[in-house]
Backbone as CSV, one residue per row, in Angstrom:
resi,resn,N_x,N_y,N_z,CA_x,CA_y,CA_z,C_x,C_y,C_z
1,UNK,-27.082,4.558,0.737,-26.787,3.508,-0.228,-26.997,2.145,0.438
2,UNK,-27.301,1.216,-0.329,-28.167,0.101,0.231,-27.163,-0.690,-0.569
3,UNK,-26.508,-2.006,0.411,-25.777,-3.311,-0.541,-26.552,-4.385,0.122
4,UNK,-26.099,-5.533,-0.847,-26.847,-6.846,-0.288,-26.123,-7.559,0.733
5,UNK,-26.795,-7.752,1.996,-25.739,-8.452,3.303,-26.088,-10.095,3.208
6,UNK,-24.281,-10.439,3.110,-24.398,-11.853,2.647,-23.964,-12.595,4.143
7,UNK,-24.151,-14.334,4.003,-23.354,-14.880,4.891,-22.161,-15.631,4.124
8,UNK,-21.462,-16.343,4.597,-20.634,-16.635,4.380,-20.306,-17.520,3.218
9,UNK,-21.687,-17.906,2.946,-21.842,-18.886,1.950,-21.844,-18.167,0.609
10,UNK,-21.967,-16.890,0.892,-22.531,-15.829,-0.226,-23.594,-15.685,-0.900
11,UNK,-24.530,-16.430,0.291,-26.376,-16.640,0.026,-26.715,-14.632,0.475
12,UNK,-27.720,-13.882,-0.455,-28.149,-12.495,0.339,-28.988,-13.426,1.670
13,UNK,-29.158,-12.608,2.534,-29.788,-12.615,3.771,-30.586,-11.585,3.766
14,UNK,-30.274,-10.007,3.764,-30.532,-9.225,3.987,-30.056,-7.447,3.173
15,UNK,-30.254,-6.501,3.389,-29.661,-5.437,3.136,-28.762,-4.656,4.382
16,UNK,-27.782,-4.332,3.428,-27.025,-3.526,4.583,-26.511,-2.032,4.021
17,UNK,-27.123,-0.812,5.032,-26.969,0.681,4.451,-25.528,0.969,4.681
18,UNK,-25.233,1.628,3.797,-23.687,2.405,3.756,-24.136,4.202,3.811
19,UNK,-22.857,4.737,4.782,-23.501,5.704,4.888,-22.741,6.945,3.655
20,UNK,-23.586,7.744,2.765,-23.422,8.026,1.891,-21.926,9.043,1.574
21,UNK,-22.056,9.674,2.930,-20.352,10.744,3.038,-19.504,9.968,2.681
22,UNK,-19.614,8.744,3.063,-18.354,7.483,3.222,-18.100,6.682,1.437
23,UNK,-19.074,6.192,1.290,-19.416,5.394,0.412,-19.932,5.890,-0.798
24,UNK,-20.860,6.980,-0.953,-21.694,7.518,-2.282,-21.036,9.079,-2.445
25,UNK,-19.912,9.787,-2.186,-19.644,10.668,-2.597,-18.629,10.277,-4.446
26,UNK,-18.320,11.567,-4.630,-17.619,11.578,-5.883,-16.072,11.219,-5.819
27,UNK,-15.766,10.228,-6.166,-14.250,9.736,-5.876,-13.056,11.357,-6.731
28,UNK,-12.313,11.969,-6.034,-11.437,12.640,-6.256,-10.007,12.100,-6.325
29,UNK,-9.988,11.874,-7.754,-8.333,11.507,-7.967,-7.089,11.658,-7.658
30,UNK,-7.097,13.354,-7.966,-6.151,13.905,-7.586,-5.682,13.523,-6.171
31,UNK,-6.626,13.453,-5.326,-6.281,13.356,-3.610,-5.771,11.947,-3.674
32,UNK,-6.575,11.121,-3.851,-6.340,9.571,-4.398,-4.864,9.648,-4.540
33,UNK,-4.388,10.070,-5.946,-3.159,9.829,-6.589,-1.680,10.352,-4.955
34,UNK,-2.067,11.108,-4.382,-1.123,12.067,-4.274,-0.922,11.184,-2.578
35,UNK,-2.427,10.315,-2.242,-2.449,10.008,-0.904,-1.406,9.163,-1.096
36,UNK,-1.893,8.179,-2.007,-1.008,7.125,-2.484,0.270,7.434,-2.803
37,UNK,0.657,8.186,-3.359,1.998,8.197,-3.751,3.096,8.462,-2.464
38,UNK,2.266,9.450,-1.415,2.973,9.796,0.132,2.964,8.039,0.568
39,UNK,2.129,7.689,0.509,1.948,5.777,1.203,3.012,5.056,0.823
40,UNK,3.821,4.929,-0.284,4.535,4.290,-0.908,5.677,5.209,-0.662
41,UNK,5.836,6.388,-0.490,7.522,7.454,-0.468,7.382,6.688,1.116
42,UNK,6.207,7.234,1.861,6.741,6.970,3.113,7.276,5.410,3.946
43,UNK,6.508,4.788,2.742,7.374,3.196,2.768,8.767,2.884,2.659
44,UNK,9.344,3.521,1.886,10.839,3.597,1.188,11.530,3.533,1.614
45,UNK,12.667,2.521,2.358,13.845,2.348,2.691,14.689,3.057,2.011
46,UNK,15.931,4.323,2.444,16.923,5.024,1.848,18.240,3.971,2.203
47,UNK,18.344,2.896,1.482,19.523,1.729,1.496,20.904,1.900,0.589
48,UNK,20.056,2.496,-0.627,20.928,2.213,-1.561,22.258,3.333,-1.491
49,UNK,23.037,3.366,-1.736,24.213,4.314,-1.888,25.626,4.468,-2.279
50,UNK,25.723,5.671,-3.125,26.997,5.725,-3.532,28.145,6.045,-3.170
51,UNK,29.830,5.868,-3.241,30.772,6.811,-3.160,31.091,7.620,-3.768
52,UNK,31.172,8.965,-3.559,31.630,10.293,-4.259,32.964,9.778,-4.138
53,UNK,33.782,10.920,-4.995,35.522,10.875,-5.080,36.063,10.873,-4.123
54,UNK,35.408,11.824,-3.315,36.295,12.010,-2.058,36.167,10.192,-1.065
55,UNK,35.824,9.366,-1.279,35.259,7.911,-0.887,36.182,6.596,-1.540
56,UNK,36.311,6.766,-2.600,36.265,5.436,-3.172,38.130,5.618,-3.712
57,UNK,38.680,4.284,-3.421,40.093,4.026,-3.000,41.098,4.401,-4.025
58,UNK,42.052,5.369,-3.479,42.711,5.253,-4.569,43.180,6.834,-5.273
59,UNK,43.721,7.360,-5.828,43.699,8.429,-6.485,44.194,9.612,-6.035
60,UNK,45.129,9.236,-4.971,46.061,10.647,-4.640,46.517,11.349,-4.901
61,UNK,47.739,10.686,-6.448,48.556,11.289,-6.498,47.858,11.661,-8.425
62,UNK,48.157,12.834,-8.763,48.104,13.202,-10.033,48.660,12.504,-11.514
63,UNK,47.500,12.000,-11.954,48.098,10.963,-12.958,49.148,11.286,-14.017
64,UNK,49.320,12.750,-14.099,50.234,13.402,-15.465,50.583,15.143,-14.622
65,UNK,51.167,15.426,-15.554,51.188,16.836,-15.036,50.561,17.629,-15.558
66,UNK,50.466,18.791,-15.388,49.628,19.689,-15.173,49.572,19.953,-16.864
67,UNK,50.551,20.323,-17.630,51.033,20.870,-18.556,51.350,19.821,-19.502
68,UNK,51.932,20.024,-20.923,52.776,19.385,-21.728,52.937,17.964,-22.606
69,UNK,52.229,17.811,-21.778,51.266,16.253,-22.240,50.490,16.083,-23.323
70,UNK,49.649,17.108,-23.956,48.753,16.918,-24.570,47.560,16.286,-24.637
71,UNK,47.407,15.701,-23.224,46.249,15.317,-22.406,45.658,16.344,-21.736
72,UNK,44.392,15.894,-21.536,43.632,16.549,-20.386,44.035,17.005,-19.235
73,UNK,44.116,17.899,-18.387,44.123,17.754,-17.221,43.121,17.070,-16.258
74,UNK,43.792,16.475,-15.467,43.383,15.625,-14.662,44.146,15.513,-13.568
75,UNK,43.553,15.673,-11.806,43.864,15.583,-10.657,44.066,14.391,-10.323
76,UNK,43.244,13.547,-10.425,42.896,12.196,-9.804,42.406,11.274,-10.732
77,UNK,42.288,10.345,-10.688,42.248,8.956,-11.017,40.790,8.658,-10.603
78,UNK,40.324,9.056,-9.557,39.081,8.780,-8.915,38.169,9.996,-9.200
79,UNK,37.875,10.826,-10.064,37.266,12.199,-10.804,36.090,11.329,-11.541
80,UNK,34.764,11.479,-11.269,33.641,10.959,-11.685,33.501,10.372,-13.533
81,UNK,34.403,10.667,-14.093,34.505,10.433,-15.631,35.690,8.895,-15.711
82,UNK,36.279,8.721,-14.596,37.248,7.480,-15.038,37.091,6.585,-14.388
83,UNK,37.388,5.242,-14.894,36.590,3.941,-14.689,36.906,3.893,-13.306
84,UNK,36.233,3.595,-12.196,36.239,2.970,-10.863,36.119,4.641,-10.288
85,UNK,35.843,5.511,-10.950,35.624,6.441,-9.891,34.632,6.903,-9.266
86,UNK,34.312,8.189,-8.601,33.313,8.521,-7.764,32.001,9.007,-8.731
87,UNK,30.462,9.015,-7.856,29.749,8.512,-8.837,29.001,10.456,-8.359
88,UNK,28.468,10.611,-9.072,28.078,12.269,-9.348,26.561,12.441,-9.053
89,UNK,25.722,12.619,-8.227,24.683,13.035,-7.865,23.875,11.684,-7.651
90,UNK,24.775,10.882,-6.870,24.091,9.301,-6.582,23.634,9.048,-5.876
91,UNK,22.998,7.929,-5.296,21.737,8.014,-3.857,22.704,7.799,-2.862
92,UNK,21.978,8.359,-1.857,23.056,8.628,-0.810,21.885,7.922,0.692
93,UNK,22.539,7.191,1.144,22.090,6.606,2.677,20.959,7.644,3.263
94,UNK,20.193,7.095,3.991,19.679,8.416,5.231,19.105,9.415,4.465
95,UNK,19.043,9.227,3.006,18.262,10.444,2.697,16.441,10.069,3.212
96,UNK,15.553,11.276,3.174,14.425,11.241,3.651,13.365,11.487,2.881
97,UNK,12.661,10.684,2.342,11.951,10.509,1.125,9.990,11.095,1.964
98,UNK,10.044,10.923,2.876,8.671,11.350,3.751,8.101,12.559,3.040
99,UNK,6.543,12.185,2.909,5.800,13.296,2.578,4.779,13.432,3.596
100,UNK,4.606,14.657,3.590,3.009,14.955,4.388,1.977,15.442,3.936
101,UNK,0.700,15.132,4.829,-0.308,15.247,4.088,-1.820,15.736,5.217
102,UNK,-2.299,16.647,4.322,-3.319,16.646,6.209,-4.096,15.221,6.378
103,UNK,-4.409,15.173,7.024,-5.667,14.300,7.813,-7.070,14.291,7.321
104,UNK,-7.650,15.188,6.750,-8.249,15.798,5.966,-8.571,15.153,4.830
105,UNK,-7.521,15.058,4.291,-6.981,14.981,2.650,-7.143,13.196,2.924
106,UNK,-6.318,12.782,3.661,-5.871,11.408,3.919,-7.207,10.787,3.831
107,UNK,-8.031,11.239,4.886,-9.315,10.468,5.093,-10.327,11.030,3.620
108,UNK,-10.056,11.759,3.157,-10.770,12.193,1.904,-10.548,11.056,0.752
109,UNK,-8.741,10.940,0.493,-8.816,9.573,-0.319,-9.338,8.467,0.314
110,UNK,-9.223,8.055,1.439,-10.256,6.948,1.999,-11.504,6.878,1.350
111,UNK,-12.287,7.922,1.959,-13.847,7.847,1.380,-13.649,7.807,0.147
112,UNK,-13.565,8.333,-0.925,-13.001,8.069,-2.224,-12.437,6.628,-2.877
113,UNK,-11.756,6.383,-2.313,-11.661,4.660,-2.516,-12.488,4.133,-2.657
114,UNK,-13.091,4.020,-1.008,-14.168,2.958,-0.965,-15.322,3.527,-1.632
115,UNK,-15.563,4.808,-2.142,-17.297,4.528,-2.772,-16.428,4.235,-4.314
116,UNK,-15.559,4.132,-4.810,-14.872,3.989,-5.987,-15.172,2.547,-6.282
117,UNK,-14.581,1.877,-4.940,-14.942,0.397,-4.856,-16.631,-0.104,-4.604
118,UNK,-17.633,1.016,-3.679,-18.390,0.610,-3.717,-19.285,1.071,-5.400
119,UNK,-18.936,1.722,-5.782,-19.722,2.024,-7.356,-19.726,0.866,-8.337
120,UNK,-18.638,0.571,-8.286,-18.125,-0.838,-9.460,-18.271,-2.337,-8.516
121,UNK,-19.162,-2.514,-7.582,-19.625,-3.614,-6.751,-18.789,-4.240,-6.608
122,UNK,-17.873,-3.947,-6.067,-16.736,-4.157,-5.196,-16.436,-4.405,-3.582
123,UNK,-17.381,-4.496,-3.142,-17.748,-4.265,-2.053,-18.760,-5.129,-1.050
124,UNK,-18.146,-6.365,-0.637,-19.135,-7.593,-0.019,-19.386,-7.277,1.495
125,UNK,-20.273,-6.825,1.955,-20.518,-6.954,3.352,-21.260,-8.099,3.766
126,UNK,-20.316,-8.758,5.049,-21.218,-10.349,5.814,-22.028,-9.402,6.769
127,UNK,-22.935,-10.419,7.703,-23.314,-10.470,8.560,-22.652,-11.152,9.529
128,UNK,-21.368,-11.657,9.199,-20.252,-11.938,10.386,-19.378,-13.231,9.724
129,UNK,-18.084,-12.983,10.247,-16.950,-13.552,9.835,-16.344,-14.169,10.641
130,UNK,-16.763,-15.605,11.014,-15.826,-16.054,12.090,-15.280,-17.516,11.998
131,UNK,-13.965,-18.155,12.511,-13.641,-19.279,11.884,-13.177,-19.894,13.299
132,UNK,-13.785,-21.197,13.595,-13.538,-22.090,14.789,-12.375,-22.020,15.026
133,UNK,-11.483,-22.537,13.958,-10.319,-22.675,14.161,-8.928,-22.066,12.480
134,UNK,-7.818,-22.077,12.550,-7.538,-21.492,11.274,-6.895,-22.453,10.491
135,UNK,-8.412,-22.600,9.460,-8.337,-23.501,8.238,-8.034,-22.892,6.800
136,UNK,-6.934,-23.530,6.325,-6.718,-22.265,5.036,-7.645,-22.818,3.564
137,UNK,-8.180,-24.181,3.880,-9.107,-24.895,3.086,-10.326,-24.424,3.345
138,UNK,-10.792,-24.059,4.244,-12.332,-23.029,4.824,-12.261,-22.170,4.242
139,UNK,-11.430,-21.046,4.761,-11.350,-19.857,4.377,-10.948,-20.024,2.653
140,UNK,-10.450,-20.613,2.255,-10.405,-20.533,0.656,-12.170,-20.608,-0.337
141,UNK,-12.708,-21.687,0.462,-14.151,-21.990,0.109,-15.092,-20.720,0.634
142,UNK,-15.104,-20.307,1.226,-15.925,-18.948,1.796,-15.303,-17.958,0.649
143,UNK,-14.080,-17.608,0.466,-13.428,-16.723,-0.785,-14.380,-17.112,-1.921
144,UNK,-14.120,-18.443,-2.412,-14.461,-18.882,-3.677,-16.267,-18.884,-3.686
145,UNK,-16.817,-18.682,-2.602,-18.562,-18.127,-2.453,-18.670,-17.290,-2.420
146,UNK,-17.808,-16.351,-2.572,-18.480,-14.846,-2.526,-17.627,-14.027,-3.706
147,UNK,-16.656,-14.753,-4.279,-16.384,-14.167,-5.464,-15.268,-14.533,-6.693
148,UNK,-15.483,-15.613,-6.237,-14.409,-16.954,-6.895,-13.207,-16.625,-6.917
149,UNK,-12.308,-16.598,-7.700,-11.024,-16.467,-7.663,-10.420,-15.232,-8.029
150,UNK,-11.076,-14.144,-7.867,-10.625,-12.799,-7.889,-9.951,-12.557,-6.223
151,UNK,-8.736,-11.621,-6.307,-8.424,-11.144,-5.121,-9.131,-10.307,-4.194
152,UNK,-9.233,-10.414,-2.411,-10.470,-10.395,-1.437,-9.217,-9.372,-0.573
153,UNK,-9.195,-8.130,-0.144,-8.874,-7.579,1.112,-9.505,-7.914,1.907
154,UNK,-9.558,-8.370,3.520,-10.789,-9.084,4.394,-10.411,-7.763,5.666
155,UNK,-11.320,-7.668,6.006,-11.242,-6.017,6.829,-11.902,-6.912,8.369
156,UNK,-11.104,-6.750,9.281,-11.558,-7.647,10.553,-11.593,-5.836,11.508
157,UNK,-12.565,-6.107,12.364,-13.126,-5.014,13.266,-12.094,-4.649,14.588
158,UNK,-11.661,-6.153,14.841,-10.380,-6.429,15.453,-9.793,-7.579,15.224
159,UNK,-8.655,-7.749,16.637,-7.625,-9.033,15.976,-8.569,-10.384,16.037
160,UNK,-8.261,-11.174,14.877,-8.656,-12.721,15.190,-7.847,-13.395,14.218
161,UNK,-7.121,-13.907,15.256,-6.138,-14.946,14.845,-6.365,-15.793,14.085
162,UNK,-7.437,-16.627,14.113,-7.743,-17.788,13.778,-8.094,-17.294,11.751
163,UNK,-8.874,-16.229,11.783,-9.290,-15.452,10.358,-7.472,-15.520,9.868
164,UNK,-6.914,-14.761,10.708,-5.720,-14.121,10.017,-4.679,-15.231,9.845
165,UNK,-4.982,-16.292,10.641,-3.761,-17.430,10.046,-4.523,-18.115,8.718
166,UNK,-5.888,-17.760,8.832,-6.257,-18.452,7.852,-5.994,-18.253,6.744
167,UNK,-5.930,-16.703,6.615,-5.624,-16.197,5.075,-3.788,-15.901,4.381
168,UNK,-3.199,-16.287,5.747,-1.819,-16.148,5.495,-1.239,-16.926,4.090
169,UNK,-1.661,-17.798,4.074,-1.415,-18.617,3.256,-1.910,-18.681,1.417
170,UNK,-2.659,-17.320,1.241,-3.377,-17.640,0.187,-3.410,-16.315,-0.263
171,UNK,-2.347,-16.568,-1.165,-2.004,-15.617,-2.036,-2.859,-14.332,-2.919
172,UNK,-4.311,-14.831,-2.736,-4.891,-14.068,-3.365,-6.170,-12.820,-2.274
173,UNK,-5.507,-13.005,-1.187,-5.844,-12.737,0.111,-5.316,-12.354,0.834
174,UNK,-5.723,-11.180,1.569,-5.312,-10.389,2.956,-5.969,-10.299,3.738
175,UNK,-6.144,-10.333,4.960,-6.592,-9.791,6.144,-5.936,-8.851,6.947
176,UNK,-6.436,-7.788,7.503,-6.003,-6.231,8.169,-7.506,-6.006,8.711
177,UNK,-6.731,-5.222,9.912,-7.824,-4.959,10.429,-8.065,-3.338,9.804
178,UNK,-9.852,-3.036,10.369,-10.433,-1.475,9.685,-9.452,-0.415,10.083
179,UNK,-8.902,-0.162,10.586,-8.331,0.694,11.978,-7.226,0.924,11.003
180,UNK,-6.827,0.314,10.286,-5.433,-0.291,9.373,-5.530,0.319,7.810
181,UNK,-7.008,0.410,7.784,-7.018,0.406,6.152,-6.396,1.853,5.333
182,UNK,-5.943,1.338,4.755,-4.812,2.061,3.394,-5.336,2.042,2.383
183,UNK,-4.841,2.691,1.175,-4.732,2.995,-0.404,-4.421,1.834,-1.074
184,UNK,-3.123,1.474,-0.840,-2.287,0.501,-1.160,-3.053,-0.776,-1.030
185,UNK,-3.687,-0.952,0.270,-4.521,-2.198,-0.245,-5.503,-2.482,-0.406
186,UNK,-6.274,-1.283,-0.599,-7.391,-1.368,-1.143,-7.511,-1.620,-2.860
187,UNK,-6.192,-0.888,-3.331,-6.495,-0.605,-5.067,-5.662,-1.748,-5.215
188,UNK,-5.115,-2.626,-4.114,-4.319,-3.915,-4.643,-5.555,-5.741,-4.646
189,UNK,-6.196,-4.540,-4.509,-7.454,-6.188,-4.522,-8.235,-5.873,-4.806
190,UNK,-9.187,-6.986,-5.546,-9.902,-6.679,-6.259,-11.625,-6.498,-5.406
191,UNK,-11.554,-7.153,-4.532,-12.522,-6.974,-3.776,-12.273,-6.607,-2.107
192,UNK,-13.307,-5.936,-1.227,-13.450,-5.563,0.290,-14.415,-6.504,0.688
193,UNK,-13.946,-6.418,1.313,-14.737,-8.213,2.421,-15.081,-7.731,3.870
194,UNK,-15.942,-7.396,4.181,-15.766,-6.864,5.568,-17.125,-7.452,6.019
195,UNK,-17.500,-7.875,7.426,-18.479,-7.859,8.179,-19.016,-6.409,9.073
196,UNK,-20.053,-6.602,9.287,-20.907,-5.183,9.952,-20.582,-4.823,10.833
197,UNK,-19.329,-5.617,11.323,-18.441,-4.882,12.626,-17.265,-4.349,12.064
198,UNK,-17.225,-4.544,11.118,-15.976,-3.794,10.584,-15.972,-2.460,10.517
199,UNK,-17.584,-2.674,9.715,-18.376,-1.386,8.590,-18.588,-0.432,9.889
200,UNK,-19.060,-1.117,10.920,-19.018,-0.187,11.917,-17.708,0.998,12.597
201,UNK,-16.526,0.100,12.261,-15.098,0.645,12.872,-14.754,1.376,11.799
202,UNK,-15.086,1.123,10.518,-14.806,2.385,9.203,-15.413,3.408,9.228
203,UNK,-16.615,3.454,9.333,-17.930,4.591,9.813,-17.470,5.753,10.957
204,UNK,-17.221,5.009,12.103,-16.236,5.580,13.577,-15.433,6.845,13.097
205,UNK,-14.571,6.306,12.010,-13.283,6.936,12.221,-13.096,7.453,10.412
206,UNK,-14.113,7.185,10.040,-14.124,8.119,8.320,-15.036,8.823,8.395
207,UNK,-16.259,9.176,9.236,-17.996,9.289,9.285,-17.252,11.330,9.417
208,UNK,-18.182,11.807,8.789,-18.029,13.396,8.893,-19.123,13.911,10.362
């Protein structure tokens, strides 16, 4: 598969091949759906939590007796049905929300993504990405040349500071390096931005 290799200005220069295992296979959903959904469980802070009866203050002694009343029986005061009491199958601290998944599978929704993204031209490759210093007014104008004001994932080969302070600031923009790339932010932007050193570090480590 053949895309057009731009510079920065978002003038073509040239062509740049994608290699087809990676990029031109048949996007599989199912794997997609399921990679993603492990990406986001395995994100999940277990914070939230409740007190059961046996927890929450109060409720020792038996509100009525057993008998004779013509009420309910009732032990406690703190019995999941009366106001301020314990709460019945509620989230509980430390629980472990982690899924697994092979490696396999993982890198399968990868390739899948990206030819998903590369089918619907989604997909800008430079001939190189580099910024003197980190200008968030540069880097906004290089965005707005290569695909105006739609959201840009920017895929760096490795660290560069100067790229990555640049885009801190601009909301409609990320930078991560290849080594890094996920589900989550790929299907959260609208476009992949990468230079031929990137494409190279995706190839490495997705290539069959």
């Amino acid at each position: 598969m053949k895309v057009p290799l731009r510079n920065t200005t978002g003038k073509v220069i040239d062509e740049a091949e994608l290699r087809d295992d990676i990029f031109g296979i048949v996007p599989n959903e199912a794997v997609m759906h399921q990679a993603l959904l492990r990406q986001l469980a395995n994100a999940r802070l277990a914070t939230a939590r409740t007190k059961t009866r046996g927890e929450v203050r109060g409720g020792g002694r038996k509100p009525w007796r057993q008998k004779g009343t013509g009420r309910a029986r009732h032990g406690s005061i703190r019995e999941p049905q009366w106001r301020g009491g314990g709460v019945v199958f509620g989230p509980r601290a430390g629980r472990n929300y982690r899924k697994a998944m092979p490696r396999k599978m993982r890198r399968l929704a990868l390739r899948s993504a990206l030819s998903a993204k590369a089918r619907e031209g989604q997909l800008i490759v430079l001939d190189k990405l580099e910024m003197p210093a980190s200008k968030t007014k540069e880097m906004l104008s290089v965005l707005n040349d290569l695909m105006g004001s739609a959201s840009a994932l920017i895929l760096l080969p490795e660290r560069d500071s100067n790229v990555e302070k640049s885009v801190t600031n601009l909301p409609q923009a990320k930078a991560l390096r290849a080594q890094y790339l996920n589900l989550v932010d790929i299907f959260g932007h609208d476009y992949l931005v990468m230079p031929l050193a990137a494409l190279k570090v995706i190839e490495d480590f997705l290539g069959q």
